[in-house]
C-alpha positions in Angstrom: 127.5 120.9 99.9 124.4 119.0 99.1 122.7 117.6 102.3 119.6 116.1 103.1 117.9 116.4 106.7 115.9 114.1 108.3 113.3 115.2 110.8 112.5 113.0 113.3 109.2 113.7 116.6 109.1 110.1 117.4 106.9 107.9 114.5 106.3 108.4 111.4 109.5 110.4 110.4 108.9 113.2 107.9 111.5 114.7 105.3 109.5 118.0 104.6 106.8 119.4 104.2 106.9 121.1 100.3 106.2 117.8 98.3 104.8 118.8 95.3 106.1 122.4 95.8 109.8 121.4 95.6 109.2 118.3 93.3 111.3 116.3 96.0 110.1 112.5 95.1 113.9 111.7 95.2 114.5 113.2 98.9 111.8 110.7 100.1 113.4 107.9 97.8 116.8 108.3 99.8 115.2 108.5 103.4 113.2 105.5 102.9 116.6 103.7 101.7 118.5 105.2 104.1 116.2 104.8 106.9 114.9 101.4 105.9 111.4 102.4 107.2 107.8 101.9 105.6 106.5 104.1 107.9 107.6 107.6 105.7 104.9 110.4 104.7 105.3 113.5 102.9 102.9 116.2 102.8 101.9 119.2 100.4 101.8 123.1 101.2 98.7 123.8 103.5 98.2 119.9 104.3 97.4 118.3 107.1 98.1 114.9 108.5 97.0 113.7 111.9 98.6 110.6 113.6 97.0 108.7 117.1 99.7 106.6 117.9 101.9 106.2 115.1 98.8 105.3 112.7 97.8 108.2 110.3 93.8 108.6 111.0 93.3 111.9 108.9 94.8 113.9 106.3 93.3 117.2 104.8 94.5 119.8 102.4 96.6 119.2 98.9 98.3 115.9 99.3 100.2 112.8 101.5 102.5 110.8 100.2 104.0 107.5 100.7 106.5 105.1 99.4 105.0 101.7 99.6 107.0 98.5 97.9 108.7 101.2 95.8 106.2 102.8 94.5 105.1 106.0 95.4 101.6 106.7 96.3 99.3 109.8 96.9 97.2 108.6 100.0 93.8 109.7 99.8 91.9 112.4 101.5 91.0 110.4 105.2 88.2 111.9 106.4 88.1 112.0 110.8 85.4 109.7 112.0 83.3 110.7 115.1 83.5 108.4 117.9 
């Protein structure tokens, strides 16, 4: 049986967390048309992205990814701003 599983901590959902690893553009592809959401991230081995309220504010590591308007987008490197 071929499942997909959909992890869910509140907002923004994640799929997994092996992007590039597990070449697994097409996981993300059916969550975001399953899930009808444009809030959806995906992150590389030995990333890091930080959310303050639902709103991604930093990323480090290898790589985030998006789907935005159906096109899938490596977000880049969001450095955290002292305040």
């Amino acid at each position: 049986m071929n499942t997909h599983l959909f992890l869910f901590g509140g907002s923004p959902p994640f799929t997994n967390v092996h992007f590039t690893e597990w070449d697994d553009e097409s996981h993300l592809r059916n969550a975001v048309n399953k899930l009808q959401t444009s809030f959806n991230y995906e992150i590389d081995e030995k990333t890091g992205a930080y959310f303050q309220n639902g709103y991604l504010e930093a990323t480090e590591g290898n790589g985030v990814y998006s789907i935005k308007n159906g096109v899938l987008v490596k977000i880049s490197e969001k450095a955290f701003e002292i305040r």
